[in-house]
C-alpha positions as CSV (number, residue, x, y, z in Angstrom):
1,X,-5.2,98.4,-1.9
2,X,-3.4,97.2,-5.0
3,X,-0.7,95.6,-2.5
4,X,-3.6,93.7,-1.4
5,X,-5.1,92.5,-4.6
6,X,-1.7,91.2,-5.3
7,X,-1.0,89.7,-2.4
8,X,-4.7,88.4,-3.1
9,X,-4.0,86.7,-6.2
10,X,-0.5,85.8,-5.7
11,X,-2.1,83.7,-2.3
12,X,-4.5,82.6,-5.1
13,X,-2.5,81.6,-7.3
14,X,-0.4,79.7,-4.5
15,X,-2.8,77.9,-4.0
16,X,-3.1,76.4,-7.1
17,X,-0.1,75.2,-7.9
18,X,-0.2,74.0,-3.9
19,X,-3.2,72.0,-5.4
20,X,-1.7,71.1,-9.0
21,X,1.2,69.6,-7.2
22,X,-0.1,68.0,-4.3
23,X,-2.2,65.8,-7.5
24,X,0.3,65.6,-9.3
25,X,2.2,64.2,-6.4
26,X,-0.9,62.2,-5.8
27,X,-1.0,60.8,-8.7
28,X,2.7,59.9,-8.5
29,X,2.1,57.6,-5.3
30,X,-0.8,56.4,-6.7
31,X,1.4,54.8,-9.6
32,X,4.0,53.7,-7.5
33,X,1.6,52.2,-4.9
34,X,-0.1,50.0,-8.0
35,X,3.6,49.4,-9.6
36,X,4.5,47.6,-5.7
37,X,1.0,46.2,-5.8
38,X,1.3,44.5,-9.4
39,X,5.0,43.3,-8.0
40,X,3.6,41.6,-5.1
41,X,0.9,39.8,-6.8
42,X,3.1,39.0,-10.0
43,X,5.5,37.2,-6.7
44,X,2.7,35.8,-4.7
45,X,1.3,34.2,-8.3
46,X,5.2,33.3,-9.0
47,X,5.6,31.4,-5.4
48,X,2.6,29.9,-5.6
49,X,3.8,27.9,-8.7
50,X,6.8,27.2,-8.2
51,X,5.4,25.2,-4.7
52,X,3.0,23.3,-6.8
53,X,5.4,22.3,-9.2
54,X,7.4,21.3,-6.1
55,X,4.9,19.1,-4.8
56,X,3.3,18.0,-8.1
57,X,6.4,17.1,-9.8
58,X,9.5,17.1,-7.6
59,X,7.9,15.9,-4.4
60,X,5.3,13.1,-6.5
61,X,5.6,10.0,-4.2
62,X,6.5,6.7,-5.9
63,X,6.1,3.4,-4.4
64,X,9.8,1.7,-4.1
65,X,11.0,-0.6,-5.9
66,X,11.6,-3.9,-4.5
67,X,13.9,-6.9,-6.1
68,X,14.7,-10.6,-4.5
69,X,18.2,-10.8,-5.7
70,X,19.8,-13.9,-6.5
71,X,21.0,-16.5,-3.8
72,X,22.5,-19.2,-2.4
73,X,20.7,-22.1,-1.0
74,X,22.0,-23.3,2.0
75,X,20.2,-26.5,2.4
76,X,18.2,-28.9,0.3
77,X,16.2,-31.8,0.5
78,X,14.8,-34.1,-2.1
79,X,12.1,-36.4,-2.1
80,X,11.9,-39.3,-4.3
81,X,10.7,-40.0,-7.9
82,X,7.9,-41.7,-6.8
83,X,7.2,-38.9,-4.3
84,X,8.6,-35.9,-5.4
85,X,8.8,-32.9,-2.7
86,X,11.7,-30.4,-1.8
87,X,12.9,-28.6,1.2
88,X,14.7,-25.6,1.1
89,X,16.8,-23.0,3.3
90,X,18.6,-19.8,2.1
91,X,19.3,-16.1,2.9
92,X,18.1,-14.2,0.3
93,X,19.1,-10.7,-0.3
94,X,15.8,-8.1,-0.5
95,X,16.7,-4.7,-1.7
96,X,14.2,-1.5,-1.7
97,X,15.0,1.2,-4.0
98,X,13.3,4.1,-3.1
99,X,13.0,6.2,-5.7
100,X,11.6,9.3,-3.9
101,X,13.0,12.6,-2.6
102,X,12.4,11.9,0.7
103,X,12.6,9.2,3.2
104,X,9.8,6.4,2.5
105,X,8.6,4.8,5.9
106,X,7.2,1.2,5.4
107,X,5.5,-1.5,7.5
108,X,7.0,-4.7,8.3
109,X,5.1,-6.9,5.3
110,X,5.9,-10.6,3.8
111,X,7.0,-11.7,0.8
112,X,5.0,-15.0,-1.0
113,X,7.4,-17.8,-2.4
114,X,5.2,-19.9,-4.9
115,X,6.0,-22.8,-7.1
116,X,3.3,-24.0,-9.7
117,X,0.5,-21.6,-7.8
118,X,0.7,-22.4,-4.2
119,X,2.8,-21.1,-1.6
120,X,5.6,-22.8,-0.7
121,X,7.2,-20.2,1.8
122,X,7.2,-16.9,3.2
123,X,9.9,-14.1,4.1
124,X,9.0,-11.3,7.0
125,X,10.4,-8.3,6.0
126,X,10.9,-5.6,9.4
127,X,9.7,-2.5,9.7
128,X,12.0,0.4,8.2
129,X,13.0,3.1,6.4
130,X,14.3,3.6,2.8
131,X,16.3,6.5,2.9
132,X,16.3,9.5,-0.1
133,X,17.4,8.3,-3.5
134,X,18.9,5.1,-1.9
135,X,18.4,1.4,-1.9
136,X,17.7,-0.3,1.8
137,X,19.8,-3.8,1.6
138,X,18.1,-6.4,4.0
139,X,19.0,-10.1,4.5
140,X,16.2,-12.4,5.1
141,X,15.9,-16.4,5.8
142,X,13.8,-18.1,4.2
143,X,12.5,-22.1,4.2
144,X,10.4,-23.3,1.4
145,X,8.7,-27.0,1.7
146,X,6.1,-28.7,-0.8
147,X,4.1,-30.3,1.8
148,X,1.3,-28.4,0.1
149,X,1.6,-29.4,-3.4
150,X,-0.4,-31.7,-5.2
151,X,0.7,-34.8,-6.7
152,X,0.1,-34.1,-10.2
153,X,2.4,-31.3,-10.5
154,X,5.4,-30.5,-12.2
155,X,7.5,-31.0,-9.7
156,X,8.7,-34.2,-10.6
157,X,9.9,-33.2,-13.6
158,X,11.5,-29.5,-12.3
159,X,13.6,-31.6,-9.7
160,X,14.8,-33.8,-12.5
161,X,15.9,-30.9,-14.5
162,X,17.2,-29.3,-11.1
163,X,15.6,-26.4,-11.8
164,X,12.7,-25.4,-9.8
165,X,11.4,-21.9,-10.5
166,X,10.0,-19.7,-8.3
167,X,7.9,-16.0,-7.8
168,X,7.7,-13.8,-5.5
């Protein structure tokens, strides 16, 4: 009967250090599971700024940048003193910096000549693309006339001077 009570309380006492371990070993996952958990937010949280400072600061799109250069003109015609006017030809060079990090798709559009306030011309600019961190070179023709203008302009005075400024 004594072999029994010890076998009793050795089976008892088994049983709790079966116990004390298994929580101990319990507690153990339990630490690790919440270590990986913390990891995976800490890297979710991590991702999930580093895309918005992607898009908010990298990716932030910017109109392009778009210059007339200088040109040549090809053909010009001068009225007289007593009725001043011009026509004009000439290629000028457009360029379209784009100043993005990606491509920048634009419609064909026109560009507005204007002498003293009124327009004296136009330029169609195509349809097309601008590609990353580059400058799109186009050569366009334009005529100008001053049909339009009034007679108490400046122009008399600009074609005297031969120089006739313009904006576009």
């Amino acid at each position: 009967m004594a072999e029994k009570k010890q076998n009793a309380s050795n089976g008892y006492h088994r049983n709790d250090q079966e116990s004390f371990h298994t929580m101990e070993d319990e507690e153990t996952k339990r630490k690790k599971r919440m270590k990986w958990t913390i990891g995976i937010i800490a890297f979710v949280i991590f991702r999930v700024i580093q895309a918005l400072f992607f898009v908010l600061v990298i990716m932030k799109l910017k109109s392009p940048k778009f210059r007339v250069a200088n040109f040549g003109v090809r053909s010009l015609t001068v009225g007289t003193q007593a009725s001043p006017s011009f026509n004009m030809s000439f290629v000028t060079p457009i360029r379209i910096k784009n100043t993005n990090w990606g491509p920048f798709k634009y419609d064909a559009s026109t560009v507005n000549f204007i002498y003293g306030g009124i327009q004296v011309g136009q330029a169609i600019i195509p349809k097309s693309k601008a590609n990353l961190k580059s400058t799109k070179k186009i050569d366009v023709n334009v005529t100008l006339s001053s049909t339009n203008m009034s007679s108490d302009s400046n122009l008399r005075s600009d074609l005297s001077s031969r120089v006739i400024n313009l904006t576009s």
